[in-house]
Biopython code that builds the backbone (N, CA, C, O; Angstrom):
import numpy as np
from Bio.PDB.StructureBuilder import StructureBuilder

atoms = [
    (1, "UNK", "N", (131.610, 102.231, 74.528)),
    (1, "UNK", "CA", (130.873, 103.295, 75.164)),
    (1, "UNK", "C", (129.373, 102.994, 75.142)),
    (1, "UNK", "O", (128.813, 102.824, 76.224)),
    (2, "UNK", "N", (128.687, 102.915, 74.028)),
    (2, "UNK", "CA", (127.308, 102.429, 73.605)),
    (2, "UNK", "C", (126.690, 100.821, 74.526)),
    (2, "UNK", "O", (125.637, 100.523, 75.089)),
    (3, "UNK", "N", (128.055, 100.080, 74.263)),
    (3, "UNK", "CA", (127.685, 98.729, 74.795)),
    (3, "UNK", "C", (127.364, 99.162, 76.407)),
    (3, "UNK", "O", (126.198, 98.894, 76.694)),
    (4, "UNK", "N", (127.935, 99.615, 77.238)),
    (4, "UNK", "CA", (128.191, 100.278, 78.660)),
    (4, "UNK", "C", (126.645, 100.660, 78.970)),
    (4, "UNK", "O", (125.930, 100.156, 79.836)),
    (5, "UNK", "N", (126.404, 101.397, 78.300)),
    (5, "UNK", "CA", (125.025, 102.016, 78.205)),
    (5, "UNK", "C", (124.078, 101.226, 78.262)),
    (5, "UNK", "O", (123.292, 101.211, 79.210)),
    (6, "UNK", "N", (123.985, 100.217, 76.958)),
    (6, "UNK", "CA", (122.864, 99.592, 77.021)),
    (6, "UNK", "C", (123.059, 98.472, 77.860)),
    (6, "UNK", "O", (122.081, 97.733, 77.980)),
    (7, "UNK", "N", (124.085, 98.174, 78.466)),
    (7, "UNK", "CA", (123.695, 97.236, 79.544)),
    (7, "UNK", "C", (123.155, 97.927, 81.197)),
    (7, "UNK", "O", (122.383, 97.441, 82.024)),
    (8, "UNK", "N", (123.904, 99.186, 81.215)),
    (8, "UNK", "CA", (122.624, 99.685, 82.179)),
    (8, "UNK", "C", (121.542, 99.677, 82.250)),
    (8, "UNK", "O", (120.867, 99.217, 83.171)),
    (9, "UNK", "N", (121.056, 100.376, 80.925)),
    (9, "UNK", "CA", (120.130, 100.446, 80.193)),
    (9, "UNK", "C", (119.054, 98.884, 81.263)),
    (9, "UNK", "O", (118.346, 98.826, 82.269)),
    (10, "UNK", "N", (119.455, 98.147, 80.454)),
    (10, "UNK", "CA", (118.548, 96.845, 80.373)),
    (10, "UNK", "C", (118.563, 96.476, 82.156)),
    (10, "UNK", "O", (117.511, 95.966, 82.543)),
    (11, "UNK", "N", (119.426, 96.646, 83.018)),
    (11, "UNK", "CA", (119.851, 96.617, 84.212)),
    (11, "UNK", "C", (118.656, 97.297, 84.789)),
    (11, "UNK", "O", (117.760, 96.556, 85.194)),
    (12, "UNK", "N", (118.501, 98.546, 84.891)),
    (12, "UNK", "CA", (117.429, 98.927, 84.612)),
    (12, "UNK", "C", (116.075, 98.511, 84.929)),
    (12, "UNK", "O", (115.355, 98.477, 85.927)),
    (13, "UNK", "N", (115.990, 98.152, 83.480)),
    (13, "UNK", "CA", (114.554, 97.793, 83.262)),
    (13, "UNK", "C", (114.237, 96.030, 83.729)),
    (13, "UNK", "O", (113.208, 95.364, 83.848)),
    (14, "UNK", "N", (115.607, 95.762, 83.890)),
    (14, "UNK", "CA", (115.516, 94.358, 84.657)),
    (14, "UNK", "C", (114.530, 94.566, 86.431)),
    (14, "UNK", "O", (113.439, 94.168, 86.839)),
    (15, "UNK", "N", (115.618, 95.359, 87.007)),
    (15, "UNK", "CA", (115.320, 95.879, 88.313)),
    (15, "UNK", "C", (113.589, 96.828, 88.071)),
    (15, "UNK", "O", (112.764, 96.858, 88.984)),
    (16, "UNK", "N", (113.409, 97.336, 87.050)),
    (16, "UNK", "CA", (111.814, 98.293, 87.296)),
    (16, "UNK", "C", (110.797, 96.643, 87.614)),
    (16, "UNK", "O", (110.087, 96.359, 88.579)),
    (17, "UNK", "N", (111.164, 95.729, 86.203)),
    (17, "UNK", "CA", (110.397, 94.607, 86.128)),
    (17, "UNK", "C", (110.182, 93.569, 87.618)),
    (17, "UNK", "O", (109.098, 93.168, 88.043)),
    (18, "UNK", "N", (111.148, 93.380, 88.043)),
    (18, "UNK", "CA", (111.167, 92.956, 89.107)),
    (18, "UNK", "C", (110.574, 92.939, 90.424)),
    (18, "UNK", "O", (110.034, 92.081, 91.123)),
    (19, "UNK", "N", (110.999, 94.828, 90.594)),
    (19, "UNK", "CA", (109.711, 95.489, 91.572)),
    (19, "UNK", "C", (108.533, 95.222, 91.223)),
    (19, "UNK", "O", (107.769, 94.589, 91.952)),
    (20, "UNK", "N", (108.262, 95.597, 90.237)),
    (20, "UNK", "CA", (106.490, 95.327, 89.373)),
    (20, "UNK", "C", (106.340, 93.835, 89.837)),
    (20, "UNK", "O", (105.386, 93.512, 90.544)),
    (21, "UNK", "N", (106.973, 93.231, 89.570)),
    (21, "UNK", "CA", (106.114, 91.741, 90.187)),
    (21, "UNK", "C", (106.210, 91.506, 91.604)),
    (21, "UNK", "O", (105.400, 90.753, 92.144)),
    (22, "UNK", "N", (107.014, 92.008, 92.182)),
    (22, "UNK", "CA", (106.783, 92.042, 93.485)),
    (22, "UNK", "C", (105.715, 93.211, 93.945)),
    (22, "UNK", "O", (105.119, 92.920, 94.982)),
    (23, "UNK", "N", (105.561, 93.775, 93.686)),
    (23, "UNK", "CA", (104.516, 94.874, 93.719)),
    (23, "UNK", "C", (103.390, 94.032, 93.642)),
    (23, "UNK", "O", (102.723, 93.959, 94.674)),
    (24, "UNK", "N", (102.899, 93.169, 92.355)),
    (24, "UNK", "CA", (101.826, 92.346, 92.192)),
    (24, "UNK", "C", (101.474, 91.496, 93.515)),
    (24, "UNK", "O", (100.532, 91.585, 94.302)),
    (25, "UNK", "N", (102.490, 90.713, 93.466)),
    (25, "UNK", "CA", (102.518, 89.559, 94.139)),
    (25, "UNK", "C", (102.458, 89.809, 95.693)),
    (25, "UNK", "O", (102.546, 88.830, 96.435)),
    (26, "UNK", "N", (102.326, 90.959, 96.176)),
    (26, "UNK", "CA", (102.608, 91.746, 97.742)),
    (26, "UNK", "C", (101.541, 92.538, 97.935)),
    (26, "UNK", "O", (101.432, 93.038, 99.055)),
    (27, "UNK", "N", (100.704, 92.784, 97.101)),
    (27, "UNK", "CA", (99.563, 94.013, 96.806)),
    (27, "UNK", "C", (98.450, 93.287, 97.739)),
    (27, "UNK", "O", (97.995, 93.911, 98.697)),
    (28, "UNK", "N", (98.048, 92.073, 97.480)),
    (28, "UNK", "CA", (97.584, 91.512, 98.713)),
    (28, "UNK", "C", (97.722, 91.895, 100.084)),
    (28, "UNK", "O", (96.837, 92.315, 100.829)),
    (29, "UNK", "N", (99.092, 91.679, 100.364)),
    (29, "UNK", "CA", (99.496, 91.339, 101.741)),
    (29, "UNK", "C", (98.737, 92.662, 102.320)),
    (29, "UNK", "O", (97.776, 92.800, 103.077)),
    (30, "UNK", "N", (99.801, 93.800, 101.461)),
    (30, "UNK", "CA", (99.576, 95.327, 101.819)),
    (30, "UNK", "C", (98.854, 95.756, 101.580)),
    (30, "UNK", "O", (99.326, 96.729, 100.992)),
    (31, "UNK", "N", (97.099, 95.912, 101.526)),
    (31, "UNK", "CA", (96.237, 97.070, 101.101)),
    (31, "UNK", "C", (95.017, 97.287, 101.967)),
    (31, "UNK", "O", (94.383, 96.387, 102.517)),
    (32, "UNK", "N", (94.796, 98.392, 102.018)),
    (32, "UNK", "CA", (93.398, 98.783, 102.703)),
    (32, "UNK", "C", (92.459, 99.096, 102.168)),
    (32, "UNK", "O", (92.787, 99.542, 101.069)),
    (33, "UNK", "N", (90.926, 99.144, 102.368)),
    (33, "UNK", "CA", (90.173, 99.712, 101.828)),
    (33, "UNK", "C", (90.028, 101.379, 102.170)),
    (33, "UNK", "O", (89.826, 101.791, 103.312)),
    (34, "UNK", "N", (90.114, 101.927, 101.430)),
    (34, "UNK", "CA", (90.129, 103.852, 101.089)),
    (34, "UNK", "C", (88.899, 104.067, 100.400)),
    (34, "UNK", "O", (88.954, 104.143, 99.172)),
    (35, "UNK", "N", (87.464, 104.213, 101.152)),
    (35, "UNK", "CA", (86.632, 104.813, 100.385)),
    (35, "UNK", "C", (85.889, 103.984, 99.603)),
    (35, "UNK", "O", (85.169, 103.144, 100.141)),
    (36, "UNK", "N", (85.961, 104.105, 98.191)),
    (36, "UNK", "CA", (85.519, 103.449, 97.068)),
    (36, "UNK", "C", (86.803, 102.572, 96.342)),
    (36, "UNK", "O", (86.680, 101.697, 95.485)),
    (37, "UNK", "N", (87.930, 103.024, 96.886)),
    (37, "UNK", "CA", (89.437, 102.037, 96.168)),
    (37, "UNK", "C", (89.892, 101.308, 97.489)),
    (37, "UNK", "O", (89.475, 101.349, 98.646)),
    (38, "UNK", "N", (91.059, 100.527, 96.774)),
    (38, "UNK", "CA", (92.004, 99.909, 98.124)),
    (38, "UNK", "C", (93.273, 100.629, 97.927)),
    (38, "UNK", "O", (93.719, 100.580, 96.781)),
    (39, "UNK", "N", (93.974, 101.313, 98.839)),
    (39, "UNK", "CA", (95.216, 101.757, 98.919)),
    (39, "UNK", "C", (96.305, 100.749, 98.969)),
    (39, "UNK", "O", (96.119, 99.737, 99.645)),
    (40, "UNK", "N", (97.427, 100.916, 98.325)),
    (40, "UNK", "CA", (98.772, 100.070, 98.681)),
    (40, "UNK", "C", (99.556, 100.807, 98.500)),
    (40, "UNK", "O", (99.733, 101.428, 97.452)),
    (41, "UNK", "N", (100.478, 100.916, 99.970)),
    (41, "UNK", "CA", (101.039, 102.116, 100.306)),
    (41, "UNK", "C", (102.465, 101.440, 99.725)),
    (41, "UNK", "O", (103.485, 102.086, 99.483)),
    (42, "UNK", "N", (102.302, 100.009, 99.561)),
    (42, "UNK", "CA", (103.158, 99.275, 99.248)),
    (42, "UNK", "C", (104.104, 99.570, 97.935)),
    (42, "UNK", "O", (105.310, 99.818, 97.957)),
    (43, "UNK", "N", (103.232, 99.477, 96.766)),
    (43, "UNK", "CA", (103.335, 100.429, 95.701)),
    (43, "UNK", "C", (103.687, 101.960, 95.451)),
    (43, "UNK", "O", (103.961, 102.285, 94.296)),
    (44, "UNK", "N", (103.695, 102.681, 96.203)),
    (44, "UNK", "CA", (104.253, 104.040, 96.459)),
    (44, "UNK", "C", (105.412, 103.798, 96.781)),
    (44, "UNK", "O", (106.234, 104.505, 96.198)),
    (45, "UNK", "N", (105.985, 102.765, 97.782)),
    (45, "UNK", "CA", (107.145, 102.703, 97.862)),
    (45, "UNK", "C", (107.804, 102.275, 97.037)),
    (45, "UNK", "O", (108.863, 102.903, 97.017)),
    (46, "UNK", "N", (107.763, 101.285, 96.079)),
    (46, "UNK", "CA", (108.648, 101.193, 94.851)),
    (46, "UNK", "C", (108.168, 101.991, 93.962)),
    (46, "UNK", "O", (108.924, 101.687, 93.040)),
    (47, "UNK", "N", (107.603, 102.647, 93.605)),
    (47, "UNK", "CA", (107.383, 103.902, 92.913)),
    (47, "UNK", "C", (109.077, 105.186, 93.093)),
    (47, "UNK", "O", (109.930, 105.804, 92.455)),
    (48, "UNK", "N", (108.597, 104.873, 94.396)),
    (48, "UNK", "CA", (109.743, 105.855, 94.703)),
    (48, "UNK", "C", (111.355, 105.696, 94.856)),
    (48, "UNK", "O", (112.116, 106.659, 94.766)),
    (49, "UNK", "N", (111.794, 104.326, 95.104)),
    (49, "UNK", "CA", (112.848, 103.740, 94.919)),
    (49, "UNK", "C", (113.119, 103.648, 93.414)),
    (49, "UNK", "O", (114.228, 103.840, 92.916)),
    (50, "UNK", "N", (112.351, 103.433, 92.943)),
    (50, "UNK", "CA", (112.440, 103.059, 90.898)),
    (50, "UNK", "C", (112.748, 104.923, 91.021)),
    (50, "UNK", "O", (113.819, 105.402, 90.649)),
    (51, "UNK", "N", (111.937, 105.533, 91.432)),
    (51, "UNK", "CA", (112.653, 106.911, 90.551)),
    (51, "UNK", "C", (113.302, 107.363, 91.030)),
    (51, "UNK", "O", (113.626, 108.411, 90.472)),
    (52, "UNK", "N", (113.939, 107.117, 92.172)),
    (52, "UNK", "CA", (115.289, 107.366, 93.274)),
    (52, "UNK", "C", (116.319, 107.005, 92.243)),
    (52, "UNK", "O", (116.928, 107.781, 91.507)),
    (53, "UNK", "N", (116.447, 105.205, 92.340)),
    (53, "UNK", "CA", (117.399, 104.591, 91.923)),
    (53, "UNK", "C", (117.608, 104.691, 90.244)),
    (53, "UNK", "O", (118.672, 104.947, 89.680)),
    (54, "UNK", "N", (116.562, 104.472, 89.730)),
    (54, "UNK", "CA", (116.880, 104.562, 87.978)),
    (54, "UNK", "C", (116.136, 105.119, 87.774)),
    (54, "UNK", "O", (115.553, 104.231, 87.153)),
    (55, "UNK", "N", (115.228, 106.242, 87.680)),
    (55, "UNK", "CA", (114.582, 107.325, 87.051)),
    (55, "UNK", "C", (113.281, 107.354, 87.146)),
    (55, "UNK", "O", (112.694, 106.278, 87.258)),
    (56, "UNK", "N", (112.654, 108.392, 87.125)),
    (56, "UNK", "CA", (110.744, 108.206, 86.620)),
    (56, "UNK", "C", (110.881, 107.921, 85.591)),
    (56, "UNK", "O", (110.381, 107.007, 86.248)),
    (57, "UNK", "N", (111.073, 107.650, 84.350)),
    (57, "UNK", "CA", (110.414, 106.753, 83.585)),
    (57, "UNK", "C", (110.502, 105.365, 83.770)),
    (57, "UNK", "O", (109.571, 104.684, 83.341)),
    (58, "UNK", "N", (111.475, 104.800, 84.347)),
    (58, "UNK", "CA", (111.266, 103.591, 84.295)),
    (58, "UNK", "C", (110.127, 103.104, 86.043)),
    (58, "UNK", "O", (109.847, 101.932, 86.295)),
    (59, "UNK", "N", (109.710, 104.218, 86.901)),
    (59, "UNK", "CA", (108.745, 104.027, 87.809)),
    (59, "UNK", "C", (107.850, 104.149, 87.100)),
    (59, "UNK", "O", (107.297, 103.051, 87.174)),
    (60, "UNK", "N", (107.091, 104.967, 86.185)),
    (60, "UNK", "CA", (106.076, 105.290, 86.033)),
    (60, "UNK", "C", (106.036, 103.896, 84.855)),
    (60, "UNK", "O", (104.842, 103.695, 84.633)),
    (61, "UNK", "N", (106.774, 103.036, 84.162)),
    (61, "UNK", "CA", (106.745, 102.078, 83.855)),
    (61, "UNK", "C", (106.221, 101.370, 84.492)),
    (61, "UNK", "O", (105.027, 101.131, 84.314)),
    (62, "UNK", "N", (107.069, 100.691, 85.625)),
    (62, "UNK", "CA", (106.586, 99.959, 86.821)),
    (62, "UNK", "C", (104.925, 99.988, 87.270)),
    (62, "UNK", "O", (104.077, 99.144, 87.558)),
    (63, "UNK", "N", (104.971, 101.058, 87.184)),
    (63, "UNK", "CA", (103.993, 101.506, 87.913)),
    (63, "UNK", "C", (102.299, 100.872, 87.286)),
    (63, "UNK", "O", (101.262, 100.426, 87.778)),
    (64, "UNK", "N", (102.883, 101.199, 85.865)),
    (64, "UNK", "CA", (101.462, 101.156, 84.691)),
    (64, "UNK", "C", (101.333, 99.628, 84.949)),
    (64, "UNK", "O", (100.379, 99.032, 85.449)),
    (65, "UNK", "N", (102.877, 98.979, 84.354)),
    (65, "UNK", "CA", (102.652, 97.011, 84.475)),
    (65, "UNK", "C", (102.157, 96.927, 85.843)),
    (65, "UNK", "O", (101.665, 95.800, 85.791)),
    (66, "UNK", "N", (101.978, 97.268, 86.840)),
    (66, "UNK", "CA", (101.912, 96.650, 88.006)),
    (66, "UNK", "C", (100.260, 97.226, 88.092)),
    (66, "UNK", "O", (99.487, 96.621, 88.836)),
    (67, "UNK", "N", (99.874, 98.161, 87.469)),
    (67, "UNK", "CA", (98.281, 98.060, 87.661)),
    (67, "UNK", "C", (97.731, 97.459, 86.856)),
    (67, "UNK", "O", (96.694, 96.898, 87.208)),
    (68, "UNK", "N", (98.215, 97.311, 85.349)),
    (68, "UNK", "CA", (97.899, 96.806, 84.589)),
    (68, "UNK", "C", (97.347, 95.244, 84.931)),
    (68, "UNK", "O", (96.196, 94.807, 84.924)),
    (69, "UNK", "N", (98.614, 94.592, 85.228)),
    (69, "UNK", "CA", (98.330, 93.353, 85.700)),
    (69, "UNK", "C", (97.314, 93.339, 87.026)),
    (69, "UNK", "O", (96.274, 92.698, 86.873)),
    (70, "UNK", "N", (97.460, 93.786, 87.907)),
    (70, "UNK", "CA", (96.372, 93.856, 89.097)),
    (70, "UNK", "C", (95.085, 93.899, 88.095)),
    (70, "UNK", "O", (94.393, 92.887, 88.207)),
    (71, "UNK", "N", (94.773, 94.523, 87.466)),
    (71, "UNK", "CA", (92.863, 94.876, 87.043)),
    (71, "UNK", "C", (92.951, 93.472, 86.039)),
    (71, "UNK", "O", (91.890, 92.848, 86.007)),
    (72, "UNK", "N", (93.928, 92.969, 85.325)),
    (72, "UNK", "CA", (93.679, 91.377, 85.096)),
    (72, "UNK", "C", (93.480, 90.915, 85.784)),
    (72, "UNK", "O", (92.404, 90.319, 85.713)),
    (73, "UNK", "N", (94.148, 90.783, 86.829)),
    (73, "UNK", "CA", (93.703, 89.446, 88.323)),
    (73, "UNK", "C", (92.773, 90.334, 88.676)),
    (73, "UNK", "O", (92.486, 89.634, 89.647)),
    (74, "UNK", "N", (92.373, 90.824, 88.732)),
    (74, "UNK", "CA", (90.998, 91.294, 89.592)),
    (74, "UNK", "C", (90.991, 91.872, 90.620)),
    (74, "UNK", "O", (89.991, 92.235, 91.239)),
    (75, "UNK", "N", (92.681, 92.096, 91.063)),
    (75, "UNK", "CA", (92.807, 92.965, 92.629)),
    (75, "UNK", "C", (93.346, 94.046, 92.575)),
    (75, "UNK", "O", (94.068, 94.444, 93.489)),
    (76, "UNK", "N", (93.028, 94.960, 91.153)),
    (76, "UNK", "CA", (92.658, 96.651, 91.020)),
    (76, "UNK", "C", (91.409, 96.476, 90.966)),
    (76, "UNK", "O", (90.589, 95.565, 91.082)),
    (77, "UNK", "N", (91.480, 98.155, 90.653)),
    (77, "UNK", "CA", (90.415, 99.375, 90.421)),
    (77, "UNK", "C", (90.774, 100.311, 89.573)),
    (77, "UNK", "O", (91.767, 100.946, 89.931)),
    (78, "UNK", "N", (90.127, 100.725, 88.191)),
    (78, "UNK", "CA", (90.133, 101.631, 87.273)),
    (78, "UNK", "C", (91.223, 102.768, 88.260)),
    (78, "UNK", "O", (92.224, 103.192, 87.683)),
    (79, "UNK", "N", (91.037, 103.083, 89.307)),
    (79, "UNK", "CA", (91.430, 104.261, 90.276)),
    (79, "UNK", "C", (93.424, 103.740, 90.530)),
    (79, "UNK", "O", (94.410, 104.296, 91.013)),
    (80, "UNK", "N", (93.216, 102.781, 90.058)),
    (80, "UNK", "CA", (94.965, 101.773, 90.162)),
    (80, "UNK", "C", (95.970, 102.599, 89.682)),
    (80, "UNK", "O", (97.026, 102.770, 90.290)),
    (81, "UNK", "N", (95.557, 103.381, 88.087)),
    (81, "UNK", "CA", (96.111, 103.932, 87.061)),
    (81, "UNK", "C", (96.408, 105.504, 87.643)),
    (81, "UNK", "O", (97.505, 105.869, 88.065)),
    (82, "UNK", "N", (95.743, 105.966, 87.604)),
    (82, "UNK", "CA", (96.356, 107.363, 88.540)),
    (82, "UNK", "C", (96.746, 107.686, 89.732)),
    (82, "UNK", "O", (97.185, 108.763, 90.134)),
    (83, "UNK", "N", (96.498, 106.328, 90.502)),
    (83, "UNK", "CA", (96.672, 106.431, 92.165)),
    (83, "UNK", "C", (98.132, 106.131, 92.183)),
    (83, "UNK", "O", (98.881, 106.823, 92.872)),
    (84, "UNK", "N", (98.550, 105.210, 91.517)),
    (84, "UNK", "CA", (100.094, 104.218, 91.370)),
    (84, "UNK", "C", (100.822, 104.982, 90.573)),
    (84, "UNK", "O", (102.019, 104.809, 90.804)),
    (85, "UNK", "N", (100.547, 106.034, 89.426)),
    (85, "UNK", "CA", (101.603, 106.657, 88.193)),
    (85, "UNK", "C", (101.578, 108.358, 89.077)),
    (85, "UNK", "O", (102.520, 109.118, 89.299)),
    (86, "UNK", "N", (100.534, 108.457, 89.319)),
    (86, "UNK", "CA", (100.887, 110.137, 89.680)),
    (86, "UNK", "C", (101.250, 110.265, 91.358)),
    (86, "UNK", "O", (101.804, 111.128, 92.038)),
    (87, "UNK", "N", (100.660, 108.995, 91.632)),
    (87, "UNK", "CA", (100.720, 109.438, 92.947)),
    (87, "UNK", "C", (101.931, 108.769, 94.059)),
    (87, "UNK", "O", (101.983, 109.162, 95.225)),
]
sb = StructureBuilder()
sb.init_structure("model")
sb.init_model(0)
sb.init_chain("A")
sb.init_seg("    ")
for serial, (resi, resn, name, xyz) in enumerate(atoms, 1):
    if name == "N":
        sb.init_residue(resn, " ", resi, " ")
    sb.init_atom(name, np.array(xyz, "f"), 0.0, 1.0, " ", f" {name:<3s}", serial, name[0])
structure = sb.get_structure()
């Protein structure tokens, strides 16, 4: 029963991880400048598939690694973190 679980479980967080790097790696292709930020509408969409398919927590996971890493490479904005988790 337990074993069942945690291999969803990890299934999961395999599939959140995944999006997140494709999220990274695509954030390029997809973004505009908005103002003072760049939008990626790109990122909203797996936002929303991650909490469709396996839950908000594991989007709002996604969500954090995938800005996280962007403001390392240098293609966020402080504005990454609430634009990508809440929005």
């Amino acid at each position: 029963m337990f074993e069942n679980d945690s291999r969803s479980s990890l299934r999961k967080w395999i599939f959140a991880a995944l999006l997140a790097a494709a999220g990274v790696l695509l954030s390029p292709v997809f973004s505009f400048p908005l103002g003072v930020t760049r939008a990626f509408p790109l990122q909203h969409m797996i936002n929303i598939f991650l909490a469709v398919l396996c839950g908000t927590r594991y989007g709002v996971s996604a969500a954090f690694t995938t800005s996280v890493i962007r403001n390392i490479i240098g293609s966020g904005s402080l504005l990454a973190f609430p634009g990508s988790m809440i929005g």
